[in-house]
C-alpha positions in Angstrom: 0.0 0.0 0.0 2.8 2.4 0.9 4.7 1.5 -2.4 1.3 2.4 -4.1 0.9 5.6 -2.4 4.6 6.7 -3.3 3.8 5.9 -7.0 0.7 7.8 -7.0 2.2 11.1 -5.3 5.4 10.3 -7.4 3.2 10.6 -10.7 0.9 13.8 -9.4 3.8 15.5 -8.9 5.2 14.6 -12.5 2.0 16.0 -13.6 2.0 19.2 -11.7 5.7 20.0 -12.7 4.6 19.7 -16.6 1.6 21.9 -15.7 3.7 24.5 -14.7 6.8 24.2 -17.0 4.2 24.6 -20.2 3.5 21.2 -21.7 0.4 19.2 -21.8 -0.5 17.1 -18.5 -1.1 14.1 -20.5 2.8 13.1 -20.4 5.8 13.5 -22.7 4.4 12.5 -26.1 2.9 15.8 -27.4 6.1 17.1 -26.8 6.3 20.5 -28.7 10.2 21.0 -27.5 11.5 18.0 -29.2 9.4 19.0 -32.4 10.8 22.4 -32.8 14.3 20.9 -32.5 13.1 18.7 -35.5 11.6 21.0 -37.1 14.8 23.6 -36.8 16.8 20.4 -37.8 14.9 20.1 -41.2 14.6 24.1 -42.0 14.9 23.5 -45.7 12.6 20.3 -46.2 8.9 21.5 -46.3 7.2 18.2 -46.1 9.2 16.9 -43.2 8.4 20.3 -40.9 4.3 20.4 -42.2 4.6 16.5 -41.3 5.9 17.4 -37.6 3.6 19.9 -37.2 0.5 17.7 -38.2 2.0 14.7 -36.3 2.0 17.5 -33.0 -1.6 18.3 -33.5 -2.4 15.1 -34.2 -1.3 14.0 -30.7 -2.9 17.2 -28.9 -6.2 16.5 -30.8 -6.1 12.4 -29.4 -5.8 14.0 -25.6 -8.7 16.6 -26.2 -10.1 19.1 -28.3 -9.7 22.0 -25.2 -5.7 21.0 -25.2 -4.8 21.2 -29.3 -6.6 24.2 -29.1 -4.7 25.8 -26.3 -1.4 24.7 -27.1 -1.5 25.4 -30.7 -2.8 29.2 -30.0 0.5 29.3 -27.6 2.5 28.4 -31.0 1.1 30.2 -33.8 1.4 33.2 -31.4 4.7 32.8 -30.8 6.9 35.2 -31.8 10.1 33.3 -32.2 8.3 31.4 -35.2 7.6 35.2 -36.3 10.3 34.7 -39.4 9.1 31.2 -40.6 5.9 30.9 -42.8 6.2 27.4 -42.6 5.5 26.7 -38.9 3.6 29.4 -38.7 1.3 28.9 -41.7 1.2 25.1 -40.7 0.1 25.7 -37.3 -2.2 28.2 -38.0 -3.9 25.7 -40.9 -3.9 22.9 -37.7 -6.1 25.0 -36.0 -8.4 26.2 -39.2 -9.1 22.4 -39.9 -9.1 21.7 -36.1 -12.5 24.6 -35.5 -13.5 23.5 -39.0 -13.9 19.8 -38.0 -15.9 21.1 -34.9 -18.4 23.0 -36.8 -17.0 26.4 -35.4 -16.7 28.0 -38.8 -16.1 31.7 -37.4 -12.9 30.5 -35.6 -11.6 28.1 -38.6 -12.3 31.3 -40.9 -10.2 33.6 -38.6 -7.0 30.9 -38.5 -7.7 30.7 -42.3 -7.4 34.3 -42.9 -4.5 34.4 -40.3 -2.9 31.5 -42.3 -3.0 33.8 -46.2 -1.7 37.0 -44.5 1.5 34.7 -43.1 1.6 33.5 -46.8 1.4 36.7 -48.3 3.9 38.5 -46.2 6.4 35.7 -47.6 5.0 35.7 -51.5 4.3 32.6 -51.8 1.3 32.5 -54.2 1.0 28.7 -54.7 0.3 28.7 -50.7 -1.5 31.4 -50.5 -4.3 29.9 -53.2 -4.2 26.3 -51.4 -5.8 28.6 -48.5 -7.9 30.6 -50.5 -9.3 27.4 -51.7 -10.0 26.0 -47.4 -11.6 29.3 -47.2 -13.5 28.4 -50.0 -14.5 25.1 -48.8 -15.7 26.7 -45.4 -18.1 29.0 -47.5 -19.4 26.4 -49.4 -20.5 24.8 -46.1 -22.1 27.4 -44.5 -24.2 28.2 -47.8 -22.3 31.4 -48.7 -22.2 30.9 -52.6 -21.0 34.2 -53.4 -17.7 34.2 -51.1 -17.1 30.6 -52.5 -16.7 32.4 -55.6 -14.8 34.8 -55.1 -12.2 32.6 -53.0 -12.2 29.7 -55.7 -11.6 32.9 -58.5 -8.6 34.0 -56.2 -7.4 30.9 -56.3 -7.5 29.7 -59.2 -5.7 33.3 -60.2 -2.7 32.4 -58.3 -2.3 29.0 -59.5 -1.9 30.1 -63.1 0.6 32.2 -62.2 2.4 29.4 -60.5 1.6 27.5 -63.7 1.2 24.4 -61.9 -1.7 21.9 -64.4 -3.4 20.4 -61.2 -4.6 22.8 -58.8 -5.0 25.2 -62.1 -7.7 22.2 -63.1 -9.5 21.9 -59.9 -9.6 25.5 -59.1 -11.2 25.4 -63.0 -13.4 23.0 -62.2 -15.2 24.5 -59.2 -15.5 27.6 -60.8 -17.4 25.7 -63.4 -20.0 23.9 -61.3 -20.3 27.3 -59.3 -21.0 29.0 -62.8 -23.7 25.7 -63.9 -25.4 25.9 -60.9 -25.9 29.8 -61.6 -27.1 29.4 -64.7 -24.0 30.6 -66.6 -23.4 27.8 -68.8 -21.1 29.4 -71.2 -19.1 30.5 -68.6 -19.0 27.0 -67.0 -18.1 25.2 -70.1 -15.1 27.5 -70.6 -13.8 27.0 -67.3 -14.7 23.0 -67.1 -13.3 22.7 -70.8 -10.1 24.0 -69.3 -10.3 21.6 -66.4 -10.9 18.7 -68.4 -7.9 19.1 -70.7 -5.4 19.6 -67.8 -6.8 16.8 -65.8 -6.3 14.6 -69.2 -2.6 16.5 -69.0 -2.3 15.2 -65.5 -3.8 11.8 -65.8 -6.1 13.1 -62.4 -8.8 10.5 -63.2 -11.1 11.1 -60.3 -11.2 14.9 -60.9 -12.1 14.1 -64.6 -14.8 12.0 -63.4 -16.6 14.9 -62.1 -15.7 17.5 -64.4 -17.5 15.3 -67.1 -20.5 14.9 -64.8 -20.0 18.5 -64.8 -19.9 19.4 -68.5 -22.8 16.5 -68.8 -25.3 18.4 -66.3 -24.5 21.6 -68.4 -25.9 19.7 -72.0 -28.4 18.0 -69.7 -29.9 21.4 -68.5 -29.8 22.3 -72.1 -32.0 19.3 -72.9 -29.0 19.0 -74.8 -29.2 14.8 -74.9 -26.5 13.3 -76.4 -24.1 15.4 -75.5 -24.8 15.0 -72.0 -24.7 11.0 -72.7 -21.7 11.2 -74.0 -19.9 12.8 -71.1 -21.8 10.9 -68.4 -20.5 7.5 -70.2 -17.1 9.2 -70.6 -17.5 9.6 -66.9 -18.5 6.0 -66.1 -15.7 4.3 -68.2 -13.2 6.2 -66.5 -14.7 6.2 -62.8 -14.0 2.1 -63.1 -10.3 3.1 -63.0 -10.4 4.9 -59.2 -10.5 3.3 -56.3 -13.0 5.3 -54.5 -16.7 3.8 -55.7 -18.2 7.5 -55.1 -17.4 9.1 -58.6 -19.0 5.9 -60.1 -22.1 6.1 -57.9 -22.3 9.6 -59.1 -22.2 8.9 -62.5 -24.7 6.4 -62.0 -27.0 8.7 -60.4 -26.5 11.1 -63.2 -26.9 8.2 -66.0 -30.4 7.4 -64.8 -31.8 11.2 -64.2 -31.0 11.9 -67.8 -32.4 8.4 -69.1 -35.4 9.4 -66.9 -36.0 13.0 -68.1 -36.5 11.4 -71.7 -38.8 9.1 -70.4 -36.7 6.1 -70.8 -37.5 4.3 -67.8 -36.2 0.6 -68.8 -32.8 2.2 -69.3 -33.1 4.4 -66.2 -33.5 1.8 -63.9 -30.8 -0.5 -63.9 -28.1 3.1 -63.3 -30.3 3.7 -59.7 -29.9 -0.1 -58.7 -26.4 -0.2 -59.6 -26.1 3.0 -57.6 -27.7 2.3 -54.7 -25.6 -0.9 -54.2 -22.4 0.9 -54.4 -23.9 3.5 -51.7 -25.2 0.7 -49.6 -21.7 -0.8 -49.7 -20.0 1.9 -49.0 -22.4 4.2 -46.8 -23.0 6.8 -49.3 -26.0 8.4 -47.8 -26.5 11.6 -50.4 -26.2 8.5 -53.5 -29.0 6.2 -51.5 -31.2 9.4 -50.8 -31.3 10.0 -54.9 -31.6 6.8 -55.8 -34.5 5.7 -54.0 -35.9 8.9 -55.8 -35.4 7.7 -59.1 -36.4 4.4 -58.3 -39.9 5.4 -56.9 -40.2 8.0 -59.6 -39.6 5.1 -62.5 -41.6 2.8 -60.8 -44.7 5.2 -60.4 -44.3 6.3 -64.2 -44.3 3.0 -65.3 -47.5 1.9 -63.0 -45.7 0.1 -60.3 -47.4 1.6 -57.5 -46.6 -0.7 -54.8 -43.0 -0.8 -55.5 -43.3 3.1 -56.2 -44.5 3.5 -52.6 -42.3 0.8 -51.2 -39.0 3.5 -52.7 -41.0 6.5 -51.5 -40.6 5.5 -48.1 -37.4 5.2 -48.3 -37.2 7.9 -50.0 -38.2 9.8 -47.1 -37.1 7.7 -44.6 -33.3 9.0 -46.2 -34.9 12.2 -46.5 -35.6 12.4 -43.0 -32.1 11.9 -41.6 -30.4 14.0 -44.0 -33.0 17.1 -43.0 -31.7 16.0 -38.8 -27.8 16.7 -40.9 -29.3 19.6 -42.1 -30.7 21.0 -39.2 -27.9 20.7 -37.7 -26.1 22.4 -40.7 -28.5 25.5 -40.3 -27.5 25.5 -36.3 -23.8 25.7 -37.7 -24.7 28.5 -39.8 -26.4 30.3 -37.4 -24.1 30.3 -35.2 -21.6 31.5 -38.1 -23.8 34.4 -38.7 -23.5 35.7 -35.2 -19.7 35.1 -35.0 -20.2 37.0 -38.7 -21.7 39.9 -37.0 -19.3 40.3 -34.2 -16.7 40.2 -36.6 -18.3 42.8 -38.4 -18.5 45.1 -35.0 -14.7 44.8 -34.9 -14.2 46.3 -38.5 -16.4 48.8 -37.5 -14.7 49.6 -34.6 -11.6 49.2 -36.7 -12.6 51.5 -39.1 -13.7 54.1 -36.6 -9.6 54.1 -35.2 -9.2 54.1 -39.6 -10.8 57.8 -39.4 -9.4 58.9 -36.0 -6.0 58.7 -37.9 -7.4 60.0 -40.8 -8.2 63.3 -39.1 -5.1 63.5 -37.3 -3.8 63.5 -40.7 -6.0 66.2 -42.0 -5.0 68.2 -38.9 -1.1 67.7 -39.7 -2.1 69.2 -43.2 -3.9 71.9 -41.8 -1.1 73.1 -39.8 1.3 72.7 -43.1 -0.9 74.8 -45.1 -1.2 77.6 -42.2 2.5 77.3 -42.4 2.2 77.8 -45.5 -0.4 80.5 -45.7 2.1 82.4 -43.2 5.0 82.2 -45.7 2.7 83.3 -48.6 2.1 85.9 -46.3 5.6 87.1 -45.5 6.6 86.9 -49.7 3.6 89.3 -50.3 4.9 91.7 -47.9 8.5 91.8 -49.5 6.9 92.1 -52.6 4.8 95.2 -51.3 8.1 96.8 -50.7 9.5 96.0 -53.8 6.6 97.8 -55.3 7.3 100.9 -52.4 11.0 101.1 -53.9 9.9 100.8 -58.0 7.3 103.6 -57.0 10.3 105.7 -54.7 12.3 105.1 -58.4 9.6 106.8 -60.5 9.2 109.5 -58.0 12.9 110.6 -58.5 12.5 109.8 -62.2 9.4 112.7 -62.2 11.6 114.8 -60.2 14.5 114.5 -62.5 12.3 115.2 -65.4 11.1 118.6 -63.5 14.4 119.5 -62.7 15.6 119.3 -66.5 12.1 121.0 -67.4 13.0 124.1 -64.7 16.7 124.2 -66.2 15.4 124.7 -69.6 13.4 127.6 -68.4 16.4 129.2 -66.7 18.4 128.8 -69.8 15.9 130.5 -71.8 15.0 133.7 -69.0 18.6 134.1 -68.0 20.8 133.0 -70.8 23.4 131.0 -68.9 23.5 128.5 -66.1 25.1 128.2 -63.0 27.0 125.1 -63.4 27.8 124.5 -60.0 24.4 125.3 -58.6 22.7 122.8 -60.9 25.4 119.9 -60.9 25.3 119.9 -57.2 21.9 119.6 -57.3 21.8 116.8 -60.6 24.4 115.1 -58.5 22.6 114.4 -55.3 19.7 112.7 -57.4 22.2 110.0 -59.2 23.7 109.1 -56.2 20.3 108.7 -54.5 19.4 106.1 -57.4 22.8 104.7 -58.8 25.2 105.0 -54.9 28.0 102.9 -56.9 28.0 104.7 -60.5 30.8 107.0 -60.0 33.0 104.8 -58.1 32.2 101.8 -60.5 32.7 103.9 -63.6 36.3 105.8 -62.3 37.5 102.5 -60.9 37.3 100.7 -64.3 38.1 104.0 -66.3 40.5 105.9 -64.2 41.6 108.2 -66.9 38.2 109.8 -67.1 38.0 113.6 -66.2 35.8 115.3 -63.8 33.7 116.5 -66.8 33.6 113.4 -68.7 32.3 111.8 -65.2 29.9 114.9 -65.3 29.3 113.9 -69.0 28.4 110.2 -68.4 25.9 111.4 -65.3 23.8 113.8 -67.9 23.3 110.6 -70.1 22.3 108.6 -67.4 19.4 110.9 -65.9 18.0 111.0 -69.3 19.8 114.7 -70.9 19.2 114.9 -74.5 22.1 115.9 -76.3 21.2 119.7 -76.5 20.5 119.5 -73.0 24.1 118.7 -72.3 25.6 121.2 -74.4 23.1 123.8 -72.7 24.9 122.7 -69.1 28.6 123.0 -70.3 27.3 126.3 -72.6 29.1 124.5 -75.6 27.3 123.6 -78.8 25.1 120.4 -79.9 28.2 119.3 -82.3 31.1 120.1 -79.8 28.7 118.2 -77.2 28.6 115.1 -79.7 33.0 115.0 -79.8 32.6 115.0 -76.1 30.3 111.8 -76.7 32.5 110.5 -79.3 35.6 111.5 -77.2 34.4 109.2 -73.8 33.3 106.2 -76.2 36.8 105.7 -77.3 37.7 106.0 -73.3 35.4 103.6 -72.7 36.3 101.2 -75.1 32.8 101.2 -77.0 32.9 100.1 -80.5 31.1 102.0 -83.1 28.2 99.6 -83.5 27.3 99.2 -79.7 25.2 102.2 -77.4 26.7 104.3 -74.7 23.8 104.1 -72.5 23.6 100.8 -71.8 26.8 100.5 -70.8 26.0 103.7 -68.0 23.6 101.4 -67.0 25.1 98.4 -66.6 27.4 100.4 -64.7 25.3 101.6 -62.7 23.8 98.3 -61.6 26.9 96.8 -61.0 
């Protein structure tokens, strides 16, 4: 008793010092340590680190749901894993089939999504479609047609650019019997045309099966006859070389609905027996369900009323516990719809911190363009004194011109001019508008006399040549040599203008 007692404690305290230190209480063989040291072992090999992962899961998932689903969170949110997509992605698609094998779509959706963003951060396109096409799946269960859709398009996208013939074909191929069951049949033929010649490419025999089911339903909604015959016994010659006996059932199934639409019951018949032993054999519920149909309907068309209501029943009877699996579907999808909603509160709520930013954006901008406004402001105030200054300019220009107006009249009342009055007086107004002229001009042209300087001022306040002479009381020709005379001083050629050159003088 005492030895028992030991062992007991012994193995409590076992499990309470795994408790503590992180792994599962269940013992040593879920052992997450040892398979991150294999999988950093086999960094390069993808298969071997996705086989790890699954072989993890699949031991967390044997000891309880409420374990795999703890411990793998603890991985996929760990952020030494944050640089490898592989364990990531491979944990985070454990835990999207894990919630989608429980029927909790909402969660299995979010692990999805979680699973593409890993993908796309890394690039890798033929990954990120193989999730695009889980998320598609989950859609398809929970009766959301249109996200299917647009998933399976994604999908199949990204495969062609990774060029690969297989998953190109049975992204193809579900787009197709998305399109037929829409009613876009020339749509649906393209894309299950396309599927058909790649699986052919590929030798994927069990794919073609159903794409030529596919492409048969198509001609048989068209009333289209024998073409549908033709690809349903297509379909049935090569469903005898797969193993699984559900393609064939299928095809069956299909084989008798179109004999039975044209009213060929003999023929009909025989497809819905065969059928419905292959899905009693092999527990095909959906295949019994519609072939008990066909049966009862055959048998009532023909007058066979007791074997008609004989299939009915169990017609119904199959109909009955497929509508308790459907029930329980619509429970699931319910459920989805809330998990839907709540989701939809978060990208609200998301969208709401979206337009917070947003306007502290908008009030970064506004505080640039008051900055702005301010400097605009400060330019147009220069610019109003460069206006004051070309309007001081013009007001010495007008008094200039009144000088030389009031020096002609002195010339003509008195006869003579006081030199030195007026050139004291025509002096201060150049050096109020041209400071540098007389020091620019004497520095370059130091062999210029006081009355040449006096000379080359006349010109540049705008003296005619008569004007001139009138100051130095010489004539307009002796006035010209005086021109000519400081030209040559200058250094002006014949061709070019002596006032320009004052001028450029002047602004220097």
């Amino acid at each position: 008793m005492k030895i028992r007692h030991k062992v007991v404690r012994c193995c409590f305290l076992q499990l309470m010092l795994l408790s503590i230190s992180g792994f599962p209480v269940f013992g040593m063989d879920c052992n997450w340590e040892e398979t991150k040291a294999r999988v950093g072992g086999n960094d390069s090999d993808n298969d071997l680190i996705r086989q790890y992962v699954k072989e993890y899961a699949a031991c967390l998932q044997a000891h309880g749901a409420d374990s795999a689903d703890h411990y793998l969170r603890t991985i996929a949110n760990d952020p030494e894993w944050g640089n490898s997509c592989l364990v990531k992605a491979s944990v985070e698609a454990e835990l999207g089939q894990f919630h989608e094998a429980h029927n909790n779509f909402a969660e299995a959706l979010y692990w999805y999504l979680r699973q593409e963003d890993t993908w796309n951060s890394c690039g890798q396109h033929y990954e990120i479609a193989q999730t695009d096409m889980a998320i598609a799946n989950l859609y398809n269960k929970v009766g959301e047609f249109s996200k299917e859709h647009h998933y399976l398009h994604k999908a199949y996208g990204l495969f062609v650019k990774t060029g690969l013939k297989q998953p190109i074909a049975t992204a193809a191929s579900r787009l197709g019997f998305y399109l037929k069951e829409n009613g876009f049949y020339d749509s649906a033929l393209l894309y299950l045309e396309e599927a058909k010649l790649l699986q052919q490419e590929v030798d994927d025999q069990a794919g073609l099966v159903y794409t030529l089911n596919h492409i048969g339903r198509v001609h048989k909604d068209r009333r289209e006859w024998v073409k549908a015959n033709e690809h349903y016994r297509e379909a049935l010659a090569r469903a005898k070389l797969v193993r699984k006996h559900h393609p064939r059932a299928w095809t069956l199934i299909n084989l008798g609905f179109l004999e039975l639409d044209q009213q060929k019951y003999q023929i009909a018949e025989p497809y819905f027996r065969q059928a419905l032993q292959l899905a009693e054999q092999n527990s095909l519920p959906e295949i019994l369900r519609l072939g008990f149909e066909g049966l009862y309907r055959t048998a009532e068309e023909t007058g066979r009323y007791e074997s008609a209501f004989h299939h009915f029943k169990k017609y119904l009877s199959m109909g009955e516990s497929m509508r308790k699996t459907e029930h329980a579907a619509k429970l699931a999808e319910a459920q989805w719809m809330y998990q839907q909603e709540l989701q939809k509160k978060d990208q609200e709520i998301k969208e709401v911190r979206y337009q917070k930013d947003r306007l502290r954006q908008l009030l970064w901008m506004l505080i640039a363009i008051t900055l702005l406004i301010g400097l605009g402001a400060v330019v147009y105030f220069q610019q109003q004194q460069l206006r004051r200054a070309a309007q001081e300019n013009q007001e010495l220009d007008t008094k200039l011109s009144h000088y030389v107006e009031r020096l002609d009249r002195q010339s003509q009342e008195n006869g003579s001019t006081d030199a030195a009055i007026q050139w004291v007086d025509i002096e201060e107004m150049v050096h109020q508008r041209y400071p540098a002229f007389k020091a620019n001009l004497l520095r370059k042209h130091p062999r210029l006399s006081e009355q040449d300087i006096r000379f080359c001022m006349l010109l540049l306040s705008s003296f005619s040549t008569k004007e001139i002479a009138g100051f130095f009381n010489i004539s307009p020709a002796s006035a010209n040599k005086s021109r000519y005379r400081i030209r040559r001083k200058l250094g002006i050629t014949t061709g070019e203008d002596l006032l320009p050159y004052l001028i450029e003088q002047a602004a220097d």
